[in-house]
N, C-alpha and C positions, 0 to 999 in steps of 0.2 A: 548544421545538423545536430539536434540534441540524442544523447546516446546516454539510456540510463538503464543502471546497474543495482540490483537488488543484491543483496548479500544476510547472513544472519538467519537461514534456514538450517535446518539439521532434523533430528532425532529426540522426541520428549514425550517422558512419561505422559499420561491423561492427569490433567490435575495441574500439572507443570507450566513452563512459561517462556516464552522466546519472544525474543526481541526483532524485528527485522528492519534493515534500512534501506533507503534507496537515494541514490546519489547522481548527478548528473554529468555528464564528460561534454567537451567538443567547447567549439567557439559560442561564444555569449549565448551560454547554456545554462547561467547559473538557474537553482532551482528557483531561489527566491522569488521569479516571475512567473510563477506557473503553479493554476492549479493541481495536483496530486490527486491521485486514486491508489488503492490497492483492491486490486481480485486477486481471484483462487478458479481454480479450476483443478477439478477431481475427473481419477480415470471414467471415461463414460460418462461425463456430465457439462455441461455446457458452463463456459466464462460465468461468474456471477459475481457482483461488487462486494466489498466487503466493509470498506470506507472510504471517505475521499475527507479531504482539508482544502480549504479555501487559500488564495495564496497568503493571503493577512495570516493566516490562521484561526480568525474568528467564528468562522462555519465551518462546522462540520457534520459527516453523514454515516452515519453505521448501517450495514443491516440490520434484521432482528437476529437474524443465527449469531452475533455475534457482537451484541449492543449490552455494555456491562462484563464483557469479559477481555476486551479489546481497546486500545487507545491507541489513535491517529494522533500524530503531534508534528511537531516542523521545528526544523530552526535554522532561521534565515540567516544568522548571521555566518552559521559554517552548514551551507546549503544540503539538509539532509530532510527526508523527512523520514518516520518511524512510525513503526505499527507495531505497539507491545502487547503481546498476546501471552495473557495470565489462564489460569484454568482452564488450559486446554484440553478438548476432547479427540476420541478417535476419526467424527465425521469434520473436524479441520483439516486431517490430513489434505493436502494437494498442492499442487504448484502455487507460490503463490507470485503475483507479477503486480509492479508496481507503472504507473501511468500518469503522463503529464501535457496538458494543455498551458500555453498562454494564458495569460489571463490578468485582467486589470486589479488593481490591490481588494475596489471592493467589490470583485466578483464571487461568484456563490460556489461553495463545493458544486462539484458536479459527479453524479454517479452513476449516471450512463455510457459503456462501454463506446459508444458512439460517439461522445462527445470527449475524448482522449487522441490526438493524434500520435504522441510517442508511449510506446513500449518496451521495459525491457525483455531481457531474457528468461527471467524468473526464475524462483528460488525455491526448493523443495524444503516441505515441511510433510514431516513422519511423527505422528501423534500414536502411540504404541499403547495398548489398554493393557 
């Protein structure tokens, strides 16, 4: 059973920048086999993608709220993946929850909530104007 853990949320000016990670527990859980996602989810609004990374790391997916302000990365060798979020705004605030499928080396990011079987707990991010 993969058991994955986001960390690296808080509190930050508009404008500011936060780092977040997300990392995998349990038996032959390493991440490096698995595609990645990150969403967000705000009070009163439904799950929405944010980005995803291919397991290679060669693909990747942003939305547009967040395409040029945001970077998805990986690194396989100390199984982490990361979503750095620079000039951030107030309408980021929300939970945000990181997501991992299986997936063959040259498989495609994937950024549909549906196509993610494991999620973590997720990690509050407060964007303060």
């Amino acid at each position: 059973q993969v058991q994955l853990g986001e960390s690296g949320g808080g509190l930050v000016q508009a404008g500011g920048s936060l780092r977040l990670s997300c990392a995998a527990s349990g038996r032959g859980s390493s991440l490096s086999r698995y595609a990645v996602g990150w969403f967000r989810q705000a009070p009163g609004k439904e799950r929405e993608s944010v980005a995803a990374i291919s397991r290679s790391g060669e693909n990747t997916y942003y939305a547009d709220a967040v395409k040029g302000r945001f970077t998805i990365s990986r690194d396989n060798a100390n199984p982490t993946v990361y979503l750095q979020m620079n000039s951030v705004k107030p309408e980021d605030t929300a939970v945000y929850y990181c997501a991992a499928v299986f997936s063959t080396f040259a498989g495609p990011a994937r950024r549909g909530l549906s196509e993610y079987d494991y999620w973590g707990q997720g990690t509050q991010v407060t964007v303060s104007s």
